[in-house]
N, C-alpha and C positions, 0 to 999 in steps of 0.2 A: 639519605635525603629524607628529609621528617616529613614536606609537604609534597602533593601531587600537584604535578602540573598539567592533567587532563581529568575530567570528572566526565564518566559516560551515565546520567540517567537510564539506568537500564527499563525500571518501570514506564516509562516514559518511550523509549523503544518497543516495548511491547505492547503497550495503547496506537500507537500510530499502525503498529503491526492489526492490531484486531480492527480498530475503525477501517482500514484502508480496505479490511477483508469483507467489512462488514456494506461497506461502499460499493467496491466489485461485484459481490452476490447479490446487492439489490439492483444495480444497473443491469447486472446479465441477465437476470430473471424479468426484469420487465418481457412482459409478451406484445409481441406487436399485434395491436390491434387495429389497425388496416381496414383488415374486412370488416368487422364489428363498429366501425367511426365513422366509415365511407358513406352508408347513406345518410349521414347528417350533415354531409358538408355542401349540399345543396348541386347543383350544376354552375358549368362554366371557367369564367374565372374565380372564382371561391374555392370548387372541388380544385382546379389543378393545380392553385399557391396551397391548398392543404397536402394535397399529392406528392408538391414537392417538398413542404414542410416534413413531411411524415420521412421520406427519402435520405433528409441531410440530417435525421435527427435520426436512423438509424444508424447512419454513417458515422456518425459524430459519436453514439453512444459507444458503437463498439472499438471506437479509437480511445474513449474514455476509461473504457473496461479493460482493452491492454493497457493504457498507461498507469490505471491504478493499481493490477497486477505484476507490470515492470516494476514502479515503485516500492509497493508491497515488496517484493521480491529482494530489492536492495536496504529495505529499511534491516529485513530479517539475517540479510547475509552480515550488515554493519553490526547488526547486534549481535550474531555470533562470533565474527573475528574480536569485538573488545572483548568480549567472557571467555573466546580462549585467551587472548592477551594478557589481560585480568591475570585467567587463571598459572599464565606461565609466570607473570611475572612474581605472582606469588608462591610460584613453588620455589623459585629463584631467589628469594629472600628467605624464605626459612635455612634453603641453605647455606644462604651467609651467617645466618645466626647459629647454627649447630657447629659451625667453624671455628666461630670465637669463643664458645664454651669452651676448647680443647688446652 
């Protein structure tokens, strides 16, 4: 077979791999600042839509931080199975070629 019929950007796998990383580590590291924001949300109804603002947005982030670590995680296993792939199938062609020399 002269041409391929799958092309894995492997560069391209490993950008998605580092952004995705680079994404997780800044959500996770956000610090909650809670304490530090609280006296500026005034009394009442203001402090408790911040209160619960503050609440769905940690909830939210850390559902965000696994998902991008799930992904992350599969972007990286995708890109190892095509380079071993990759690499069997080319071991598997040079030995069809050392065969027909004979």
């Amino acid at each position: 077979m002269s041409g391929s019929d799958l092309t894995v950007d492997y560069e391209f796998l490993n950008d998605c791999e580092r952004q995705l990383s680079n994404l997780r580590t800044t959500f996770k590291n956000i610090e909650n600042r809670r304490d530090d924001m609280e006296k500026h949300w005034g009394a009442g109804n203001i402090a408790d839509a911040m209160s619960d603002f503050v609440d769905n947005w940690d909830d939210y982030r850390t559902r965000l931080v696994e998902g991008l670590e799930s992904t992350g995680k599969l972007v990286a296993e995708t890109r190892k199975s095509f380079e071993s792939l990759d690499h069997k199938l080319a071991e598997q062609g040079k030995g069809k070629h050392r065969g027909k020399g004979r």
